[in-house]
N, C-alpha and C positions, 0 to 999 in steps of 0.2 A: 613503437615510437620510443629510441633511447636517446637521450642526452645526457652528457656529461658535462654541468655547468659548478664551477667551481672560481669559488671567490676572488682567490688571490691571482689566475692567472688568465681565464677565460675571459674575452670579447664579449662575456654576456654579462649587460649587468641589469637589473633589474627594480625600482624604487617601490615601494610601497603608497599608497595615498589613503585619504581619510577624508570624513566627508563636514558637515555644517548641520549647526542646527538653527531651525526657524520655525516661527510659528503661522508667519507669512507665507502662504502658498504661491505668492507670486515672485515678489519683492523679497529678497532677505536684509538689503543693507540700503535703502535711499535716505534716512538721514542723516544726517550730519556727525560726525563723530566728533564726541563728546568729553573733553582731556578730564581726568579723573580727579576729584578735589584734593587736597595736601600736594599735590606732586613737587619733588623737590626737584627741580630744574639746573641744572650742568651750570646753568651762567648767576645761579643764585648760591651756588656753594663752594666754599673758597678750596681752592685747591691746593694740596700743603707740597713742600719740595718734591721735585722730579725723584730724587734720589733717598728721599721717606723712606716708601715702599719694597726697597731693594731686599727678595727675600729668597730662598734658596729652597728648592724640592729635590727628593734623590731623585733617583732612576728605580726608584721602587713606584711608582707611575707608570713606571715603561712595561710593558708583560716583557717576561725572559725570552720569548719569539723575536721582539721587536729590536732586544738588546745587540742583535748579531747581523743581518739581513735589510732592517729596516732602518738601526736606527746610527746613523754617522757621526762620525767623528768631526767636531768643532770644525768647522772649516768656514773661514771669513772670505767673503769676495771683494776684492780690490776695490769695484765700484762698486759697494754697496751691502755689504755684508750680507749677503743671503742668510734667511733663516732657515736653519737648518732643522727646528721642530716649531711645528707653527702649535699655539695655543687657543684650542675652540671652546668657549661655552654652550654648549647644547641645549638648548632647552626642549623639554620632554613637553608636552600637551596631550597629556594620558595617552598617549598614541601606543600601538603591538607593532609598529617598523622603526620607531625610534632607534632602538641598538642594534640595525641594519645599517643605518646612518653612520651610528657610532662604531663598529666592524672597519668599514669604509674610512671614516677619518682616523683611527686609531694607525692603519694601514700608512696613508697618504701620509697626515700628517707627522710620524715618527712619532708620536706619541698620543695614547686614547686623549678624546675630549672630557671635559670635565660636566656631566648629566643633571640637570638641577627641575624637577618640576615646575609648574609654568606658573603656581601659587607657592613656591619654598621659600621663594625670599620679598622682600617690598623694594622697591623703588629703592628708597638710602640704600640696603644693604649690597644691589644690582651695581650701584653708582659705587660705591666703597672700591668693589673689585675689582671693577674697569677702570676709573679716574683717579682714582688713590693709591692701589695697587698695583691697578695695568697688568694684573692677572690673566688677559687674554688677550691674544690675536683678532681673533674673528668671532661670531656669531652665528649659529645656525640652528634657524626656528622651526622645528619637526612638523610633518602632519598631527590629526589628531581630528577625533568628531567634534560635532556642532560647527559653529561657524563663528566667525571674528568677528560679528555684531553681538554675540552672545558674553559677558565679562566673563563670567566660569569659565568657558570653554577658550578663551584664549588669554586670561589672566595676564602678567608683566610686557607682552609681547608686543601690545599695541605701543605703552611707554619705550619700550626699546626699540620700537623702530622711528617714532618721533623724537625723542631726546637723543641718541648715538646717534646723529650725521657723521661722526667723524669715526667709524666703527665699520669695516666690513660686517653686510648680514647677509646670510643667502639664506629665504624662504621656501620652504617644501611646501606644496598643498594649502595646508589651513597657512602655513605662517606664508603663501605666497600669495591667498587671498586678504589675508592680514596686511600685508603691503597697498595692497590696493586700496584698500579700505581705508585705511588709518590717512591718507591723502584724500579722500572724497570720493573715489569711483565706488558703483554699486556691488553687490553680490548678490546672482540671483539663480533660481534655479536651471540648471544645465536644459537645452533643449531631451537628455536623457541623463542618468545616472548611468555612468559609468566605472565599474569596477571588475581588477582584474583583466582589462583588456587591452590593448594596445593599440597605437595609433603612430603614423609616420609621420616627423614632426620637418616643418620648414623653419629656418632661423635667419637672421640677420648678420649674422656673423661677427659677431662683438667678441670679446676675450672670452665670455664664459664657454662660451662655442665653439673655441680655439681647435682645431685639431677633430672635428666633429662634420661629419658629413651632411646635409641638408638638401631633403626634396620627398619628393615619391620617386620608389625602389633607391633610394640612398642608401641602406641600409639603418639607419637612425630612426629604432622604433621604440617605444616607450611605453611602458605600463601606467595606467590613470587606477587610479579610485578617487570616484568624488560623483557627490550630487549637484555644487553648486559650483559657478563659474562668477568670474570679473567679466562683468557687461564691458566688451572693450569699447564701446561707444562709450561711458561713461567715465574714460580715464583723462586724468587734468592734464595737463602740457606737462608738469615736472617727471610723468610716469611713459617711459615709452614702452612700446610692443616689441620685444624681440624673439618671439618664438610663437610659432601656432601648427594645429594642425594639419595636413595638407587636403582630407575630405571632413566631411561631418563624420561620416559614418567609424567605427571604431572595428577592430577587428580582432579574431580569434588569435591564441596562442600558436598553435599547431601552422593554422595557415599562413603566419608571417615570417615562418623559420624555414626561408630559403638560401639557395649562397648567395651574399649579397653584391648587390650590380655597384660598380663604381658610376657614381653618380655622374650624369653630363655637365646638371648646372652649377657643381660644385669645382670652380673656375678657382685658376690660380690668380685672379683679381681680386679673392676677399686676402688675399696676402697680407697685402696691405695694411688694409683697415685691420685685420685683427695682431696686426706686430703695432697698430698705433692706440686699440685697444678702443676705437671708434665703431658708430652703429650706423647701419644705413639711414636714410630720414625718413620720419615719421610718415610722409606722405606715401614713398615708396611701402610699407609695410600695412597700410589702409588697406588697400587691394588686394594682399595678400590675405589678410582678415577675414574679408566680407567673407559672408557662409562658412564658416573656420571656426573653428574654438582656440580662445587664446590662452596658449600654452605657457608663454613666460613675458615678463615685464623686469624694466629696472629702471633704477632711477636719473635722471639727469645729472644731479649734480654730488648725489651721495652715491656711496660705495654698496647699493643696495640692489639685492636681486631677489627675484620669485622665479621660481618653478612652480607651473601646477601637475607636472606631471611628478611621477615618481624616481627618480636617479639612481635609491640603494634596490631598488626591485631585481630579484632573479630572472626576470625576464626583458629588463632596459638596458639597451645598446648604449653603449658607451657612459654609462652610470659614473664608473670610476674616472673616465677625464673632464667631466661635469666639476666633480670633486676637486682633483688637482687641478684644473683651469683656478677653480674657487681659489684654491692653495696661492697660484700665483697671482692671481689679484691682489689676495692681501699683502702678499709679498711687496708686491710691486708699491701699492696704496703706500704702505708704509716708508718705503725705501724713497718714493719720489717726493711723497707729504711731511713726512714727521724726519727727517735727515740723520737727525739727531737720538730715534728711537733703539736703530738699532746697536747702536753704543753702549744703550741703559740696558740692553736685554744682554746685557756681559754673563758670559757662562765660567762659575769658578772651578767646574771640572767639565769632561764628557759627560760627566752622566748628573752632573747637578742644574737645574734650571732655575731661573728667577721669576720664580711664582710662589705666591704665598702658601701656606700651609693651609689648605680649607678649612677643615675642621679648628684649629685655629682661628682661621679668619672668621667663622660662622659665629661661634661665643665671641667676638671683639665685636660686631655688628650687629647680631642681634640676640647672641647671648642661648638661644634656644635653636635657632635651624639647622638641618645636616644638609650638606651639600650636592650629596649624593642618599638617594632613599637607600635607609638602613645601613649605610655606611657611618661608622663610631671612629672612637678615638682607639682602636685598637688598627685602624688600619694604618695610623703613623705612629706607633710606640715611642719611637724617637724623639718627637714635637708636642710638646705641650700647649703651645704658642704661637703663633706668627711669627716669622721673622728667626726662628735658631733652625740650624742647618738641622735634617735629616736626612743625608747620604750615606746611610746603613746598607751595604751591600746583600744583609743578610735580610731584610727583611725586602720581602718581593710583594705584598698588596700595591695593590692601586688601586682607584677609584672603580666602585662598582657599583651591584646596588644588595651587597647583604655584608654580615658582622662577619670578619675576617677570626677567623682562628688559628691560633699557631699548634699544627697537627703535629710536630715533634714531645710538644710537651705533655706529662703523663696528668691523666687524670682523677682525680679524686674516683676511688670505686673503679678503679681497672680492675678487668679481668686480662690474664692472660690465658689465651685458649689455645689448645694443642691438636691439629688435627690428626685423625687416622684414617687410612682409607684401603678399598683395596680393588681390584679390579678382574672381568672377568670376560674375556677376550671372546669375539664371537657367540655371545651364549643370551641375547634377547630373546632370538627366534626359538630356542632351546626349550624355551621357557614359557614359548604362545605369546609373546609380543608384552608388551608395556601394558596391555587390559589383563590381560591375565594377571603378572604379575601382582599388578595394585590389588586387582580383586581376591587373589589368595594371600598378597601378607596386609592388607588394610581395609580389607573389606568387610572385614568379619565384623558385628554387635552392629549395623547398618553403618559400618564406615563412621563412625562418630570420632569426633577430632582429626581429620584427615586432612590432608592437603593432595594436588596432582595437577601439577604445571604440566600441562598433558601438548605434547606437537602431535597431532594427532595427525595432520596436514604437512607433510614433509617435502612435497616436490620443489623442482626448481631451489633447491637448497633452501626455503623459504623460513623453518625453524630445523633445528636439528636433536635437542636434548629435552627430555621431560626429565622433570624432578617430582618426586612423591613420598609421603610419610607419614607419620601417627603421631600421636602421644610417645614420646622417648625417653630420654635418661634424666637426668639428676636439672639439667640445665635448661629443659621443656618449659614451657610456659603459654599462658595465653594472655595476650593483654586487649582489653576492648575499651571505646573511648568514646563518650557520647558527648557533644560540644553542649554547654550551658543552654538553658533558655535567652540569656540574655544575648548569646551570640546572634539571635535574631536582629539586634540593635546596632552592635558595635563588632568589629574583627579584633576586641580584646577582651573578649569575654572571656576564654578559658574553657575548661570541662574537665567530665571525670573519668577517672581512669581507674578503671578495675583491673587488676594480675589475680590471675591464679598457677601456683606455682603445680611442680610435679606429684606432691603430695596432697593436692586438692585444694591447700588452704588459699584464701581469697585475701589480700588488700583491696582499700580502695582511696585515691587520691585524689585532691581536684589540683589541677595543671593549668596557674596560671596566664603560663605564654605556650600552652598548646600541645596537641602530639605532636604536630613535627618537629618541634624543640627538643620533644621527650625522647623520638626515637634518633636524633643528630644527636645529643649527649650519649646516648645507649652506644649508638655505632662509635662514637669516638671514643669511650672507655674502653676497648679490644683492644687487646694489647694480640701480636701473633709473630711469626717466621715466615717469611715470604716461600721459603723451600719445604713449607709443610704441604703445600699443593704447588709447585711445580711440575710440570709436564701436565697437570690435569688441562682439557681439552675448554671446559667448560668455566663460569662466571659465578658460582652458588655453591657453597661448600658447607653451609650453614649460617642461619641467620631467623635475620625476621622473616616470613611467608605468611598475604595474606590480602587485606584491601585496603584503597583510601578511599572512602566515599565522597559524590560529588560535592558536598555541605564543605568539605576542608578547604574549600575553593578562600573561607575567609579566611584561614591562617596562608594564603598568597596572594594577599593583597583585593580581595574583594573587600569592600566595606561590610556587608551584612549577609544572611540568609532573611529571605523572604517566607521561607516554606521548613517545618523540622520534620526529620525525617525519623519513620517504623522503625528502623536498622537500626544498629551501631554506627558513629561516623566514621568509623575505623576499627577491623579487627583483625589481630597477628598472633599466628603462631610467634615461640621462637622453636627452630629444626633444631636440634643436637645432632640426630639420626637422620639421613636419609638416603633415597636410591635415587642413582639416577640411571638413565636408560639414553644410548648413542644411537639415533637412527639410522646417521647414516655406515657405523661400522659396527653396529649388530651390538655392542658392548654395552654390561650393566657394571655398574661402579657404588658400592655401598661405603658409606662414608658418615664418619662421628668425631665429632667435636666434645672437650672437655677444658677442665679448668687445668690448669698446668702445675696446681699444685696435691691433684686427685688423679687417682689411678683409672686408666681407661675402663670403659664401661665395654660390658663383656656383649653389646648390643653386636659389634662385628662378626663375630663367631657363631651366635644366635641363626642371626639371618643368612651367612653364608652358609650354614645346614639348613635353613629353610629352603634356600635355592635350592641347595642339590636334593631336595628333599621334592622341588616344584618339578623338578631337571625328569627324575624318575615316575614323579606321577604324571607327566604329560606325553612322555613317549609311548608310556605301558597304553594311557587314553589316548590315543594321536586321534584327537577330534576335535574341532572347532564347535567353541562355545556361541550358540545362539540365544537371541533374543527370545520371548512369545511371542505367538503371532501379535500383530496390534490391528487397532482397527482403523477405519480412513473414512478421516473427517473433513471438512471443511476446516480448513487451520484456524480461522477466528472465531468456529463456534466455541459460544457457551465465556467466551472472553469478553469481558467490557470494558472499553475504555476512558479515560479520566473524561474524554472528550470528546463528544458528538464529532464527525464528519463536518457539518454545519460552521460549531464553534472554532473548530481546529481549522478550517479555512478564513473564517473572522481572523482569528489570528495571524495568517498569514498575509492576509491582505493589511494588517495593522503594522506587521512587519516589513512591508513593501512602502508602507507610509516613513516610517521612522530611514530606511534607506533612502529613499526618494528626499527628503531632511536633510539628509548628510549625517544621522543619527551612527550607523553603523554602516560597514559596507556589505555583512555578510550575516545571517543571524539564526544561528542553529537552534530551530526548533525543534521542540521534543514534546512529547507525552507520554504515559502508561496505559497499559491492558492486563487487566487483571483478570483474576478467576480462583474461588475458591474451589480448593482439591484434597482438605484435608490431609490425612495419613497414608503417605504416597511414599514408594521407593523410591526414593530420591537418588539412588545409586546408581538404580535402575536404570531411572529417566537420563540419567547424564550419559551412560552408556547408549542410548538410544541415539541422544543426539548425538552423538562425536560421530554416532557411526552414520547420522545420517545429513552431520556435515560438520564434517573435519574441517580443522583449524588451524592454522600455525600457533595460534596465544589463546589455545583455549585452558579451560580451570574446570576444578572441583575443589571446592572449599566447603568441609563442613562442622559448623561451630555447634555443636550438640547441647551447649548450655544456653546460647542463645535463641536455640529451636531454628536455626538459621543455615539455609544450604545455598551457594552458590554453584548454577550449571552454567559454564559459558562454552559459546564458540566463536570466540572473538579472531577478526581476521588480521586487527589489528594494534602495532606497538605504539605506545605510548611515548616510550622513550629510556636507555637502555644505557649504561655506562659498564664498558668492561676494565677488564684488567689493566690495560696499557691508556687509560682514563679520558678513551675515544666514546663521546659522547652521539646515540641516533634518535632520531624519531622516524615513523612512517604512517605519518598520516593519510588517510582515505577519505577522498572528497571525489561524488562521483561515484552512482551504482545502476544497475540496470539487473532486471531478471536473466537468465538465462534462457535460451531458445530450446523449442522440442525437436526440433531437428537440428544437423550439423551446418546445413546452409544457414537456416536462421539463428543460429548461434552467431556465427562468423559474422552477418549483417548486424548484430544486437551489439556484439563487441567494439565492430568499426565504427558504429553508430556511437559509442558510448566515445569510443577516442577520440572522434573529430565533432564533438561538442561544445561548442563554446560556450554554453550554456556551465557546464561541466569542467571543462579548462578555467575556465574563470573562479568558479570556484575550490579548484583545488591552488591555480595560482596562487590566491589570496592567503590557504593555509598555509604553505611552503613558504612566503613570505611571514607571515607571525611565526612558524616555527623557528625561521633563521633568526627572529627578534629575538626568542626565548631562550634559543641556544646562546645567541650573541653575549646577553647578557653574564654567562658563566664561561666563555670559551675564550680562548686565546686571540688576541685581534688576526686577521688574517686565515683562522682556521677554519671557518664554518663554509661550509659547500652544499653542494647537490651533487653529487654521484648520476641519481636518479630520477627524473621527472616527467611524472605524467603518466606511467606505464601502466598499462593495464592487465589486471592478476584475476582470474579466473576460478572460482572455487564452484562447490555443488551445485547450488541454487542459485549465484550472483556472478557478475562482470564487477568487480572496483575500480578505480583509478587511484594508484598508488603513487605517491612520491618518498624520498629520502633524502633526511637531509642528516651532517654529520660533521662534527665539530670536535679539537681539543679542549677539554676541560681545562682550565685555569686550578694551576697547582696549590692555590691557597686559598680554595672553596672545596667544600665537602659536598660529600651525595646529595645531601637532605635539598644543598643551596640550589643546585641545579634542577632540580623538582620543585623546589618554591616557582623558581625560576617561569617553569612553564605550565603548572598547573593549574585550573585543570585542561587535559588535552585542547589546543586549539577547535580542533577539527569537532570537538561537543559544543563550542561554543562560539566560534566567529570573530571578526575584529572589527574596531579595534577590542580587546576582551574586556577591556574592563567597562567599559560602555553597553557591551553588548550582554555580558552578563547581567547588570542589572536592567535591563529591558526585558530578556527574557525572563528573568524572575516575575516580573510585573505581570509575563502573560502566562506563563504557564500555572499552573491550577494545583499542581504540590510539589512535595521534592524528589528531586531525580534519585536518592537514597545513593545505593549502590551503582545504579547505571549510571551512564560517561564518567565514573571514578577513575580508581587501575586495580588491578588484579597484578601480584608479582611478587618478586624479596628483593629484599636488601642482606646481600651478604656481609658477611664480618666483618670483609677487610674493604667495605666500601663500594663494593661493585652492585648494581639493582639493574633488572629487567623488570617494566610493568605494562601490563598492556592497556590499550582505552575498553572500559565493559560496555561492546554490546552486545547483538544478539546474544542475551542472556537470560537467564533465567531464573527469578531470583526466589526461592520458596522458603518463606519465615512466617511461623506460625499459623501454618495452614492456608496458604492465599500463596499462588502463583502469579508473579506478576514480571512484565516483558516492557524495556522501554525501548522507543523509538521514533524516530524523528529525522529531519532531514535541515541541510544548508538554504536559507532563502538567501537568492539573491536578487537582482534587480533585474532578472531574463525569465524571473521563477513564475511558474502558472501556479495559481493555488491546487488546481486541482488535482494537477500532475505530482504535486508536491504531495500531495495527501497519498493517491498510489503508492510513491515513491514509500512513505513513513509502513504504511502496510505490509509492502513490499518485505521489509527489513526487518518485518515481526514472523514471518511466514515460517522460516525454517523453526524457530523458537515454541511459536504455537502450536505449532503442526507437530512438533517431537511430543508435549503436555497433552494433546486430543486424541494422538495415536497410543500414548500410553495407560492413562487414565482407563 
């Protein structure tokens, strides 16, 4: 099953959704809602001149993609001046599809919307921007868990859709049950929870629908996430029904991807109505209802609309003219209401807009808020203020959500480093393969301080380069980094940070704002020559190699750790030296880095006689190196887990509660299986495994002072930024065993593809990973290549997707990893919800497992993979984590298999070795 679904240009569009929270098992929303006390009300505060507010923003707003393609040149329409870049406030409601949305308007609207958490600002500060400033066009209120009866979970949203009548808003999900509600209808549990699935929706045919097919087999199918619905019996006469399902029943991915029928009852009689921008009546769309879930509503006499389905989802038909209809609504709204508006939005260049300066505007208002999470005043150098131009062509930020740096500028404590390298054509196999080699130049003293990004798993082009190394020259180092106590409390705790340099000696530091502060400054202090590795094939020349444990989850935006972890939270080589090894053209390539003001280390010459030294001992032996025999165990004997079977399905059904809620829509359970083993080869044992299930992203990492060995055979990437600063990820959601014969392999596999059980959850990740990429990527860029396919390895069937995006040229590595750490696919959406749920149930911490395994090279490039099947041995205890996606299809019991399932190859390598 291939698809090629791609943002910018593809008929496929797909929204995200999120679900509600209640404590009410039946009912979530039957009383009355409740206007919150101080509100400062539109008609109670005076309004100062129309032309006050008159402020200017550059086109450093605009991404450089947008500058050429998207974004036009002033042009006034005789009747009516068309806006030529519409201005959206977003509001974010902790949502992981939020910057799906914002991908989507950034595209549409010629320029990104401006993202504000749904608790950033109060009421005055909302009214300042909109009534004082007229800083926006429109409104658009994201999904997000819990539910709009809940104040937390839907924070400014309910005030802004009560007080802005005169404000286009179009609601997703929560902020479309949020519509509902803030007017009197109920919200109540869905006859099912729905997530990740799709459903073919009927409409009325009003403007937002413009240009949008309607019925069954119309082709207009839509992706849902959500537990709770708008009782449509329960809507007041000011809210009509313009969209609903066409059966109850909701259906798979796979089987709704047909060529689509042009629809019969999609008549050229809604013409009409939708060029006058009118809805069917009420009465007509009752019947359409009954036995129907109601998909969309809007208001009678305001400019307001819900969606409860999802419109940015990779799997929603017509997502993006959903958007642009929205577009021209407010177009229109404005040009036929306010006459006069489009006058005041006078543009003093192409590229300058009259909008206030956020950061500006946030200290005049309220003196402490950022507008955008982790967005400073460095992203308008320019502007100190509200109201003075910054139309600096040179400076390219825009609103995001991290501390913009300017990567030209030289850094305190640069190094400039000088690579050398050399290369030796045809000669892996020469040599007995990539195992040999590590084990004659790095194996020796049990491998201690080593490293081996090992592709052990090469078909289907799936990896192609292993990297490997030791302790090296002058620039070697280890650094390990163990987060505070207090980070149990707060994501500003800090921690410390131990180096030991090449000569043994040890510092030790504590790190206010974090390792990944520490290693974003380390990589920006590199100073290099782009033509010191030109023509190399590969992304890693030297650098940091090593891990980020799952605990760092707080330095990206988690509030706390629940659980502290045995491990390190983080430990890195830094490589001066290393080999790497070309699967697929047989070639090995040894390569070292130094400082530029010190004479190359004689490390190349060393090991290039070590080869031709391996070259002649392996022809004279032409024997393949074996294993001892081992014995055949039961794969979980002698293993015990954090968690009874018993407890571990408790769980799962707690987690079928908190979905059925609207709590999360997906929620990556895990545990551990442990086993002490003592004084064990540990070099041994990773050879075992690789060889008895290869990997594309598997490792060997072994920190000898930590007493601490990583063995992985992980199938899967994390997330990967090359040279040309093309950002992937390849999440797996979705696994089944392997068959003992070739027929029932084939049924296991087809069985795994046309699962909707399975589809639905991998939907759901490929949707938060486009969130996470969106956030650091170019508007327009982020795609799917790849979805849903299914990859084959030893022991397992996967279901694999890809997704793949431009990085944004004024964010660094580190931003794009805060970005989406840790991997979706370990933890579910929306994440930041769903992480702290699963903390609450899981019973310790994940340590090293769902971190990454990977480097960050010098000049900014990192591949890291997601750790599982792994196997992690420090200080004599083997232990293996694993765990599986619940969703709202999920059987506990099947689930629990499944978690086993994915310990098997791990355990089974430790019971045959020992």
């Amino acid at each position: 099953m291939n698809f090629t679904l791609c943002s910018p240009s593809s008929d496929f569009r797909y929204p995200y959704v999120e679900g509600i929270r209640s404590k009410d098992k039946n009912q979530i929303a039957s009383k009355p809602f409740l206007r919150i006390e101080n509100v400062v009300k539109k008609d109670n505060v005076q309004v100062p001149n129309q032309d006050a507010g008159k402020v200017v923003m550059s086109n450093n707003l605009i991404p450089q993609k947008l500058k050429g393609s998207f974004m036009k040149k002033k042009q006034l329409d005789e009747c009516g001046q068309k806006l030529e870049l519409v201005r959206t406030l977003l509001i974010d409601n902790y949502d992981s599809y939020t910057y799906n949305i914002y991908q989507e308007l950034s595209v549409i609207n010629g320029m990104p919307p401006v993202v504000v958490r749904n608790d950033d600002l109060t009421w005055k500060d909302v009214y300042h921007l909109l009534y004082e400033k007229r800083a926006f066009d429109n409104i658009v209120i994201s999904p997000g868990p819990g539910s709009p009866t809940c104040p937390a979970d839907i924070g400014i949203c309910l005030q802004l859709l009560l007080e802005c009548s005169d404000i286009p808003i179009l609601g997703v999900c929560l902020g479309h049950q949020a519509l509902g509600y803030v007017h009197g209808a109920r919200v109540v549990h869905a006859s099912e929870p729905v997530h990740g699935r799709l459903s073919e929706i009927e409409h009325n045919g009003c403007r937002l629908f413009h240009d949008i097919p309607s019925g069954k087999n119309s082709g207009f199918k839509v992706v849902r996430y959500h537990s709770l619905v708008i009782d449509a019996e329960s809507l007041p006469k000011e809210l009509i029904p313009i969209a609903w399902t066409t059966s109850n029943d909701a259906l798979s991915f796979y089987g709704t991807h047909k060529p689509d029928v042009a629809p019969e009852t999609y008549s050229s009689s809604f013409s009409t109505n939708l060029e006058k921008g009118s809805c069917l009546s009420r009465g007509c769309s009752d019947r359409n209802q009954r036995n129907k879930v109601l998909m969309g509503i809007m208001h009678s006499s305001r400019p307001h609309y819900g969606l409860q389905f999802h419109p940015e989802s990779v799997a929603t038909r017509y997502g993006r003219q959903l958007f642009e209809n929205f577009r021209e609504i407010t177009e229109n709204y404005w040009r036929r209401l306010k006459p006069s508006f489009s006058s005041q939005r006078t543009f003093q260049s192409a590229a300058c807009l009259q909008m206030p300066h956020p950061n500006g505007l946030l200290r005049e208002v309220s003196g402490r808020r950022q507008l955008v999470n982790g967005a400073d005043d460095q992203l308008y150098k320019g502007a100190s203020k509200s109201g003075q131009s910054v139309c600096d062509a040179d400076d390219r930020s825009y609103l995001g959500m991290f501390n913009m740096v300017d990567l030209s500028q030289p850094n305190i404590g640069q190094k400039f480093l000088k690579l050398k390298w050399k290369k030796f054509n045809r000669f892996a196999g020469q040599l007995g393969g990539a195992r040999n080699i590590f084990c004659e130049l790095f194996g020796h003293n049990k491998a201690e301080n080593t490293f081996w990004l090992d592709s052990s798993s090469t078909e289907k082009g799936r990896a192609r380069f292993s990297f490997m190394g030791g302790k090296g020259g002058s620039l070697w180092k280890q650094v390990t980094y163990i987060l505070s106590d207090e980070s149990d409390l707060t994501s500003e705790a800090g921690g410390y940070l131990s180096i030991e340099d090449a000569e043994g000696n040890t510092t030790k530091t504590f790190l206010e704002e974090g390792f990944l502060d520490f290693l974003k400054k380390e990589l920006l202090s590199f100073r290099y020559e782009e033509k010191d590795y030109k023509g190399l094939p590969f992304d890693f020349y030297g650098g940091y190699i090593g891990y980020i444990g799952y605990s760092l989850k707080v330095e990206c935006g988690v509030v706390s750790n629940r659980h502290e972890s045995k491990t390190p939270d983080a430990c890195f080589f830094f490589a001066d030296n290393l080999l790497v090894v070309d699967h697929c053209n047989d070639d090995v390539y040894i390569m070292s880095i130094h400082e530029g003001s010190t004479d190359a280390t004689p490390w190349l010459e060393a090991t290039e006689q070590k080869l031709l030294d391996l070259e002649a001992s392996f022809k004279s032996n032409k024997k393949e190196q074996t294993l001892r025999a081992l014995r055949s165990l039961p794969s979980e004997a002698g293993f015990v887990a954090d968690k009874s079977r018993e407890d571990y399905v408790k769980d799962i059904e707690k987690c079928l509660e908190y979905i059925k809620d609207g709590e999360s829509y997906e929620l990556c359970l895990t545990t551990q299986l442990r086993k002490r083993i003592g004084d064990i080869d540990s070099l041994g044992l990773y050879l075992h495994l690789r060889e008895k299930n290869p990997a594309p992203y598997a490792a060997w990492l072994n920190f000898s002072r930590e007493n601490l060995t990583v063995c992985s055979s992980s199938p899967e990437r994390f997330l990967r930024l090359d040279k040309n600063g093309m950002l992937e990820a390849k999440p797996i959601k979705g696994t089944v065993a392997r068959g003992t014969t070739p027929e029932e392999d084939e049924q296991l596999k087809l069985q795994l593809e046309y699962s909707e059980k399975d589809q639905a959850e991998n939907l759901m990740i490929v949707d938060l990973l486009r969130n996470d990429l969106g956030q650091v990527c170019e508007p327009g860029s982020v795609h799917v290549p790849h979805l849903m396919e299914v990859e084959s390895y030893a022991t397992v069937h996967t279901m694999v997707s890809t997704i793949r995006g431009k990085k944004r040229e004024d964010l660094t590595a580190i931003d794009c990893v805060r970005a989406a750490f840790p991997g979706g696919s370990m933890t579910g959406a929306p994440k930041l919800r769903s992480v702290e749920l699963l903390d609450s149930l899981e019973s310790s911490s994940r340590g090293i497992y769902s971190g990454s395994i990977g480097f960050f090279s010098y000049n900014q490039t990192f591949d890291l993979n997601i750790v599982i099947r792994t196997i992690v041995v420090h200080e004599g205890e083997a232990s293996i984590g694993a765990g599986g996606a619940i969703v709202a299809l999920s059987n506990p019991e099947d689930e629990y298999d499944e978690m086993i399932l994915k310990t098997r190859a791990p355990a089974k390598a430790v019971m045959e070795f020992l």
